[in-house]
C-alpha positions, 0 to 999 in steps of 0.5 A: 500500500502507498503512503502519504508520509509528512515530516511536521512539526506538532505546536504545544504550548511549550514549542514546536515538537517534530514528528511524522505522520503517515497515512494510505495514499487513497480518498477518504478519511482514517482513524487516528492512532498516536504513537508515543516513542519509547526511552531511546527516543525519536529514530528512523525504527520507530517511523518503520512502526508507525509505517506498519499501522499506517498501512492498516488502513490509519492515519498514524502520528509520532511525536519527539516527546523530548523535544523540550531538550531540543534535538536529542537523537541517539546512535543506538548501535554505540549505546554504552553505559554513558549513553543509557545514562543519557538515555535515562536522564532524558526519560526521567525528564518527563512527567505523566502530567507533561505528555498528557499536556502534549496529548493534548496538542497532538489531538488538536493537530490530529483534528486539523487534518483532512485525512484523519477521521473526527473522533475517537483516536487509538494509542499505542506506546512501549517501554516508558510509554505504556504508562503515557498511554494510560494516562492519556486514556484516562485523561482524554476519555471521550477521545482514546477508545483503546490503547495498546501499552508493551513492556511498560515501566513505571505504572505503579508509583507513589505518584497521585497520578500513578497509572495504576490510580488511573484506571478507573477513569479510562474508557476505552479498551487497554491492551497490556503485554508485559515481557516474561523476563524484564529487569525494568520491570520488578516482580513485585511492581508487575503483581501490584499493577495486575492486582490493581487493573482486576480491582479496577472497572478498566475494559482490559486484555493482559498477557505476558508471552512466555519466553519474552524479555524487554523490548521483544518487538523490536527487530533490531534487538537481541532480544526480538522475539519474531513469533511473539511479536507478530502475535502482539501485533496482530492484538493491536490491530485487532483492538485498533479495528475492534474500537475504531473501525 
């Protein structure tokens, strides 16, 4: 399938965020699915994923959720101990209450744009996202009508906003794949995040595929699991098409 791809640059109220926006190349109009990047940030790999949902019949956008750094961009196939730290330094910059601002202003940019569908909008995030992703379905109920969160950090905090507090006020359906073996992720946080979501009144799907680890649908790790992370995959699309098709 062709797509139409645009370099953009998103306005906030705090500056410009760059991002990319992709979407079948034929009349009519799409639903809109975000992506929100994960820790090592905005890079060519991630522009590949939001290719691959574009071509599912969506108009997909990403943003540089770092873009209140400035241009930070990583050569990830040098990361070294420096670089994670670096990496790190660049997540731990970001507050739930930021990137919900942010959702903000990418739903307004979602809704100036011909090809995209008015209304209810998909999301999906990995890594340091899956908790963005709540949080924006939370946040925005009306307009998430599902969500897809892969492998996903800090979703049990002492925060009041805390994505596992957040649940309740979520009302579109929550995809949940967590990662067999993840060193990001503490047995002990995993239990109190599935605890909450069965306490709470969230429209949900979990699984955590045997033989994963952290980052597993990611071709371009050690880690890429091929059969996992089609299965993942094939989830998504079904709950993109379940709630926006």
């Amino acid at each position: 399938m062709a797509l139409i791809e645009q370099h953009v640059m998103i306005p906030t109220q705090f500056g410009e965020a760059p991002g990319f926006t992709a979407v079948p190349d034929e009349p009519g109009h799409f639903p809109a699915i975000i992506f929100y990047m994960d820790a090592p940030g905005y890079r060519e790999e991630l522009l590949n994923h939001v290719r691959r949902i574009a071509k599912q019949g969506y108009f997909c956008v990403i943003f540089d959720m770092y873009y209140r750094l400035g241009t930070v961009r990583f050569n990830l196939p040098r990361r070294d101990d420096g670089m994670s730290g670096v990496i790190r330094a660049s997540m731990n910059h970001l507050t739930i209450q930021r990137v919900v601002e942010d959702t903000g202003a990418v739903l307004a940019y979602i809704d100036a744009q011909d090809k995209a569908s008015p209304g209810k909008v998909g999301a999906v995030g990995h890594c340091m996202s899956g908790q963005h992703v709540t949080a924006a379905a939370a946040r925005y109920p009306t307009r998430i009508a599902c969500g897809a969160s892969l492998y996903s950090v800090k979703m049990v905090t002492d925060a009041e906003d805390s994505p596992h507090k957040l649940l309740n006020d979520a009302a579109g359906e929550l995809f949940y794949s967590f990662a067999e073996v993840d060193q990001s992720v503490p047995e002990e946080e995993y239990e109190a995040f599935v605890k909450a979501l069965k306490a709470s009144s969230a429209n949900y799907i979990l699984e955590r595929p045997k033989g994963t680890h952290h980052g597993y649908m990611f071709a371009q790790r050690a880690v890429y699991n091929p059969v996992e992370s089609e299965g993942a995959w094939d989830k998504i699309f079904a709950l993109f098409d379940r709630n926006l098709k």
